[in-house]
BAFI-3210 file (N, C-alpha, C; in Angstrom, 3 decimals, decimal comma, padded with zeros to 6 digits):
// residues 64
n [1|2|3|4|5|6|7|8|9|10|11|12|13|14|15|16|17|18|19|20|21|22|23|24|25|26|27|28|29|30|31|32|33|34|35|36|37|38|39|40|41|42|43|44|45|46|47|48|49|50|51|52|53|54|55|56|57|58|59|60|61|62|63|64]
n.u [-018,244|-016,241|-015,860|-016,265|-014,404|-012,849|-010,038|-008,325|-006,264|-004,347|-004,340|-002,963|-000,687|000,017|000,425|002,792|004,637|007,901|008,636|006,341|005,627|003,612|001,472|001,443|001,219|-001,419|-002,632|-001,833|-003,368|-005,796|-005,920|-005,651|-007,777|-010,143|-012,144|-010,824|-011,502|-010,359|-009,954|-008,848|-008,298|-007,328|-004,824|-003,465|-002,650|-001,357|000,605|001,596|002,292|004,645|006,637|006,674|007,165|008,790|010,887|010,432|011,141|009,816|010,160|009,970|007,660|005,800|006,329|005,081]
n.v [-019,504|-016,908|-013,632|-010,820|-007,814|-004,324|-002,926|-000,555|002,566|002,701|-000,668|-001,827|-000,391|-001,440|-003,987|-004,602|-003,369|-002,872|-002,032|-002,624|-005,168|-006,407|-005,373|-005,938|-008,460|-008,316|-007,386|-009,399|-011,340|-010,467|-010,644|-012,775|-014,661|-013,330|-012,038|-009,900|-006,188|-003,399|000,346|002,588|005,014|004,598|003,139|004,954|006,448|005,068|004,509|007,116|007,267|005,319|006,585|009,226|008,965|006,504|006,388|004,693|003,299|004,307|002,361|000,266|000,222|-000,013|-002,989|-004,216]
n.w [-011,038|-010,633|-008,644|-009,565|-010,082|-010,062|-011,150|-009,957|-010,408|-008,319|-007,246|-009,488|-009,932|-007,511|-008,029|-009,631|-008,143|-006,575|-004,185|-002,034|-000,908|001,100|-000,241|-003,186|-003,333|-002,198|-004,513|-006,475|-005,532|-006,180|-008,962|-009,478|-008,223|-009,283|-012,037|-013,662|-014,437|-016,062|-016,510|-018,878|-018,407|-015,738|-016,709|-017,783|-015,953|-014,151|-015,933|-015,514|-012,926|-013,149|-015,055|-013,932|-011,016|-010,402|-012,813|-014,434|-018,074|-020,924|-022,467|-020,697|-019,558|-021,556|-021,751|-019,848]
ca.u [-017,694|-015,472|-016,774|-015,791|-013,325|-012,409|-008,779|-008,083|-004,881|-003,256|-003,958|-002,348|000,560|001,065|001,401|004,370|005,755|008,932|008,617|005,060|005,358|002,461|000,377|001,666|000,607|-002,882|-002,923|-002,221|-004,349|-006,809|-006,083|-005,685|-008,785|-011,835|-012,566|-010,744|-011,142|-009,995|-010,030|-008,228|-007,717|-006,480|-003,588|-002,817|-002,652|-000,067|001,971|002,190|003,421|005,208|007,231|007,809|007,778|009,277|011,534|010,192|011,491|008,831|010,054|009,717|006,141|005,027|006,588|004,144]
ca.v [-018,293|-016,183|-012,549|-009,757|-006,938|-003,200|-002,543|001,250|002,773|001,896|-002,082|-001,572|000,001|-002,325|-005,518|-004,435|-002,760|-003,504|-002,116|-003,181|-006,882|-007,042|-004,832|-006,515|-010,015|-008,429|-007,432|-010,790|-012,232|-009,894|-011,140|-014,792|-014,638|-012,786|-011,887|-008,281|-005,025|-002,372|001,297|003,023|006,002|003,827|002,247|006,115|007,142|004,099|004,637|008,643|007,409|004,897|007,559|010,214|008,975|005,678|006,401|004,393|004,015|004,068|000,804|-001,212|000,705|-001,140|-003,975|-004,497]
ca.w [-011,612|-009,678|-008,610|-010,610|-009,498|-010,866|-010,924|-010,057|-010,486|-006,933|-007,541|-010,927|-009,464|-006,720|-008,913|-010,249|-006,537|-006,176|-002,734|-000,890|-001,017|001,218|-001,449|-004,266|-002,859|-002,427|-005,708|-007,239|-005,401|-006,511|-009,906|-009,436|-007,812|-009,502|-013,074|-013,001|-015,760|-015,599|-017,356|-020,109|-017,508|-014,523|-017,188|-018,344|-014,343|-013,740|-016,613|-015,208|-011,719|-013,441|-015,375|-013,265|-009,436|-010,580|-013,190|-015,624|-019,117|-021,617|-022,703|-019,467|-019,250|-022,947|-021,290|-018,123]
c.u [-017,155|-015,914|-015,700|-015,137|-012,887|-010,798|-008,412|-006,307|-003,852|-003,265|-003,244|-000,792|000,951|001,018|002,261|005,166|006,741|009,419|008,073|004,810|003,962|000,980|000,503|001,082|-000,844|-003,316|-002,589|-002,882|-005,683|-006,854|-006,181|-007,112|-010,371|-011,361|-012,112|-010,802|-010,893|-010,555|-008,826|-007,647|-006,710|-004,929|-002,933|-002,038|-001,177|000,726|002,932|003,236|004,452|007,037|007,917|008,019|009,108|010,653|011,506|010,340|010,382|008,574|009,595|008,121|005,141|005,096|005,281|003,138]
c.v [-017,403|-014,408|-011,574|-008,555|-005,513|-003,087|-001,082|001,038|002,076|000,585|-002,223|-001,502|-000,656|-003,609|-005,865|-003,716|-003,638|-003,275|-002,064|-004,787|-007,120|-006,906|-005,601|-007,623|-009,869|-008,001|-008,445|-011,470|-012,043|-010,586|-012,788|-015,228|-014,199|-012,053|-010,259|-007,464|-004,099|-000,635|002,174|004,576|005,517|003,473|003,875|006,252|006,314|004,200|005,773|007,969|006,661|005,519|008,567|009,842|007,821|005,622|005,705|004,463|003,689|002,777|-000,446|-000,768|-000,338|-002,196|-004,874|-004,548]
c.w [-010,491|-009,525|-009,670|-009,996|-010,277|-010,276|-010,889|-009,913|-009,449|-007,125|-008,829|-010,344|-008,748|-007,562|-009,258|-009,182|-006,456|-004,298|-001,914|-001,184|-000,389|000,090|-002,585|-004,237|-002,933|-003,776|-006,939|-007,002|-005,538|-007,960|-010,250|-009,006|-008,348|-011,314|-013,083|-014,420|-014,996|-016,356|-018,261|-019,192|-016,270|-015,182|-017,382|-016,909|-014,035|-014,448|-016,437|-014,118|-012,128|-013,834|-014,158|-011,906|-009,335|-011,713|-014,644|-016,790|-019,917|-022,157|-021,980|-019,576|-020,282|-022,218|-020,168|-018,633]
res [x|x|x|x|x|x|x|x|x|x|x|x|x|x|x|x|x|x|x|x|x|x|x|x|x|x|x|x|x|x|x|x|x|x|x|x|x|x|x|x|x|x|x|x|x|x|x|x|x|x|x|x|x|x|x|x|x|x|x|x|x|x|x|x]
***
């Protein structure tokens, strides 16, 4: 069984970075790797920066 992992907002956010490849990489391999949950606040938090730092349209946000 593979260990178990919390996903906070920042690994959230870099999975989908389009511009920290190295972060992004550690955050798949966070998921490829260990049994991960997360929280219902962490997904709100990512959909904020998502939105406003990122530009995010609400649609791509459902999307992810």
């Amino acid at each position: 069984m593979s260990d178990k992992a919390f996903l906070d907002t920042n690994v959230i956010i870099y999975f989908f970075s389009e511009n920290e490849a190295d972060k992004r990489k550690t955050a798949h391999s966070l998921l490829n790797n260990h049994d991960c949950i997360s929280s219902t606040q962490a997904m709100n938090e990512a959909a904020n920066v998502w939105f406003k730092k990122c530009g995010w349209s609400g649609e791509k946000i459902r999307e992810h």
